[in-house]
N, C-alpha and C positions, 0 to 999 in steps of 0.2 A: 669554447674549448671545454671538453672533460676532465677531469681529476679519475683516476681509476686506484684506489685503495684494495691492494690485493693480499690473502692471507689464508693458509693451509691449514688444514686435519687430514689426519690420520699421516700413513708415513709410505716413503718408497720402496720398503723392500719387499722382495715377492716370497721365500721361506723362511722358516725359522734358522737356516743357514748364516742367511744372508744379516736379519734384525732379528730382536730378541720379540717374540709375540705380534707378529706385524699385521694389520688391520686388513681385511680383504679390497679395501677401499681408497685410493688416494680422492682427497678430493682440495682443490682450488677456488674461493670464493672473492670476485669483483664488487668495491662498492664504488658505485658511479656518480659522481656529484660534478653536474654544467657548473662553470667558472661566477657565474652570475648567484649561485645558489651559497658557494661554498659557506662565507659569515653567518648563513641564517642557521645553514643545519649544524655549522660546528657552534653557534649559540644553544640550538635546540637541545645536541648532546654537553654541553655543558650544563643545563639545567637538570637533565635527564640522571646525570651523578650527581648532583646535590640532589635531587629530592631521591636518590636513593641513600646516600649520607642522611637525609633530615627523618624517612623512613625507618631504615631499617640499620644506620649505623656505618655502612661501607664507603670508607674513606675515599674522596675523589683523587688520587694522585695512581694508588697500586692500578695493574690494569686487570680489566675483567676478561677471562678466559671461559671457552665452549666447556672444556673437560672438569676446573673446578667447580661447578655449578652442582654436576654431575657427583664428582668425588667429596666436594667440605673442602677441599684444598685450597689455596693462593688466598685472596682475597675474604677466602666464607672459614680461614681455620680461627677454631675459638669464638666463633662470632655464638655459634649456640643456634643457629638460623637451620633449620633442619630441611629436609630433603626436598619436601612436598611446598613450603617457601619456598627456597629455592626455584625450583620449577615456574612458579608464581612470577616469582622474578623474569625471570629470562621471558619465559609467555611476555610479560609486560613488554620489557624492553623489543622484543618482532614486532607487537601490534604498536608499536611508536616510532617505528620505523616509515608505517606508511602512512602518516603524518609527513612525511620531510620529502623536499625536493631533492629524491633521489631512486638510482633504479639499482638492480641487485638480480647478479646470478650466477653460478656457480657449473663447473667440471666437476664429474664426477669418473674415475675412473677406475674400472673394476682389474686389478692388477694383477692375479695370475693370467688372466686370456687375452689382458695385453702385450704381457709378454710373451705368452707363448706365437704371438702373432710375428714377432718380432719390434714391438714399443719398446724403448725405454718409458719409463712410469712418467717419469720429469718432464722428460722433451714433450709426450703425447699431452700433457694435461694443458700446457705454456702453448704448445701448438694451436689446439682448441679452442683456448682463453682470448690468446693473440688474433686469431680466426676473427673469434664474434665480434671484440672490440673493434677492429676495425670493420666492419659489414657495419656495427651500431651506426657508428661514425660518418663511413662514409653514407648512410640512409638519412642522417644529418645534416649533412653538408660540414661537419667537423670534424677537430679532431682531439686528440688524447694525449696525456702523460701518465705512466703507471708508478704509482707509488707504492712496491713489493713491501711487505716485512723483511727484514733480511736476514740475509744467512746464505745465500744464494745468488750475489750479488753478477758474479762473472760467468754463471750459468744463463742469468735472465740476459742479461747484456748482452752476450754472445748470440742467444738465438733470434732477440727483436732485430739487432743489425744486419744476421743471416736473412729471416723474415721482409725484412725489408728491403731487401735487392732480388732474394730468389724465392719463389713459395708455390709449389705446383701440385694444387690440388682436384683429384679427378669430376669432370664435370656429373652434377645431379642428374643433366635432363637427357644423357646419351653419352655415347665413349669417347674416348677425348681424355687429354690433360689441359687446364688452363694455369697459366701461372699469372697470378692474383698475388701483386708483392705486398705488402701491409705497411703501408704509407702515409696512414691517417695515425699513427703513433709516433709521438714526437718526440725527440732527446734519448739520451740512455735513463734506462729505469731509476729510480732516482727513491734508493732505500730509508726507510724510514726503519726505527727501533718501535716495535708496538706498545711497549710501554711508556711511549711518548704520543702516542698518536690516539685519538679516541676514536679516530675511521680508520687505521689498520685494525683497531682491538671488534669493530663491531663486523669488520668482514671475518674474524677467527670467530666471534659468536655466529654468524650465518653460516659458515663453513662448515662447524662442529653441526649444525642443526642440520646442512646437507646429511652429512657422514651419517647421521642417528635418524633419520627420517625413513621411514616406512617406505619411500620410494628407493633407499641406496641400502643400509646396514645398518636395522635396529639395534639398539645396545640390547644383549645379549641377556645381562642381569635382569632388564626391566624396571632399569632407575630414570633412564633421559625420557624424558614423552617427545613421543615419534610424531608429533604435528609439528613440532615448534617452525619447521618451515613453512607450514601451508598458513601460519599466522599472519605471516607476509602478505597476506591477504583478506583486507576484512571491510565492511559496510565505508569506511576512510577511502580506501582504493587497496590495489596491486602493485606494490616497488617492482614484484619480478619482473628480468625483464624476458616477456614470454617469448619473445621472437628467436631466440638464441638457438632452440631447436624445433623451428617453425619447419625445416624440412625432413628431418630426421624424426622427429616424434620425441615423446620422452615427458617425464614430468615437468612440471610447469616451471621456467627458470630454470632446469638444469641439462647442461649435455651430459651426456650417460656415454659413456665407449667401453667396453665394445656392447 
């Protein structure tokens, strides 16, 4: 069985009507750890915060965030640890990602043209997520429990239980609907607070690196470096898991809609 650690950047609303400066971008990021793996990678990242404590001073308890890395905020205020550190940081922490027995991939969704499609932001991104995990799974022969950050508790709940009796999604290879229920997700989603979790905290750092990567919505300023996703991949191996938009196309580890 899988563990599926899930965790957002950026936000839902589609004008400045709706949210105050809302991001072109929602995006959704999966950290995927098989049940046989879990003790070694949460030892892994447990070591991973003390030698960043023995380093550079950042206490293991506060949780690390995409956006303070970025801003000096949460965890880096007063630390005196300046930008291009920072950056340093974060870099480290992707390429020690694929070190661990774990896979990682993220939604992306570009949110004025999905609404005007008629998406909600929410449902399309859960739809998506829900999609792959189960395909992951069932190409496993296994199955999954999704451990969300919360905030979102009876939204997620409502659409895996829908998902899992009804899902009719139009066939790739010609016309047609097939309904394809998502039956390889087990239990209701089963929320976790990320400042308790060191795999909620590290899918909202892969999440934020989707949103700011050169393949979805460069930060603007020119402060985030726009690779920190494709770090995910180095001479160690590839956690993405590239298969997620093996039919659709799209950058590596991420579904893109529209």
């Amino acid at each position: 069985m899988y563990i599926c650690y899930i965790d957002e950047s950026g936000d839902t609303g589609v004008s400045s009507q709706t949210i105050h400066s809302p991001t072109s971008w929602f995006v959704l990021n999966g950290f995927l750890i098989h049940e046989s793996s879990w003790i070694a990678v949460l030892d892994a990242l447990v070591n991973l915060r003390r030698n960043l404590r023995t380093t550079y001073g950042l206490p293991t308890r506060p949780e690390l965030k995409g956006h303070d890395f970025r801003s000096g905020k949460g965890i880096f205020k007063n630390t005196g640890i300046s930008l291009a550190q920072r950056m340093d940081i974060y870099r480290s922490i992707m390429n020690y990602q694929t070190g661990l027995q774990i896979r990682t991939f993220s939604v992306a969704i570009r949110k004025q043209q999905a609404s005007v499609r008629g998406w909600d932001i929410r449902y399309c991104a859960w739809t998506f997520l829900l999609q792959r995990l189960d395909t992951f799974c069932r190409s496993k022969k296994s199955h999954c429990m999704i451990m969300p950050d919360e905030g979102h508790g009876f939204f997620i709940r409502q659409r895996v239980r829908s998902m899992r009796r009804f899902h009719h999604i139009p066939s790739h290879y010609g016309p047609g609907v097939l309904n394809l229920p998502v039956s390889r997700i087990l239990e209701d989603p089963n929320n976790r607070r990320s400042q308790d979790s060191y795999f909620v905290q590290m899918a909202d750092l892969n999440a934020y690196a989707t949103l700011r990567s050169h393949h979805i919505d460069p930060d603007p300023t020119g402060k985030m470096d726009q690779t920190m996703w494709d770090n995910l991949s180095t001479v160690t191996g590839d956690v993405r898991l590239l298969v997620v938009n093996r039919l659709r196309g799209g950058p590596p580890g991420i579904v893109k809609y529209p």
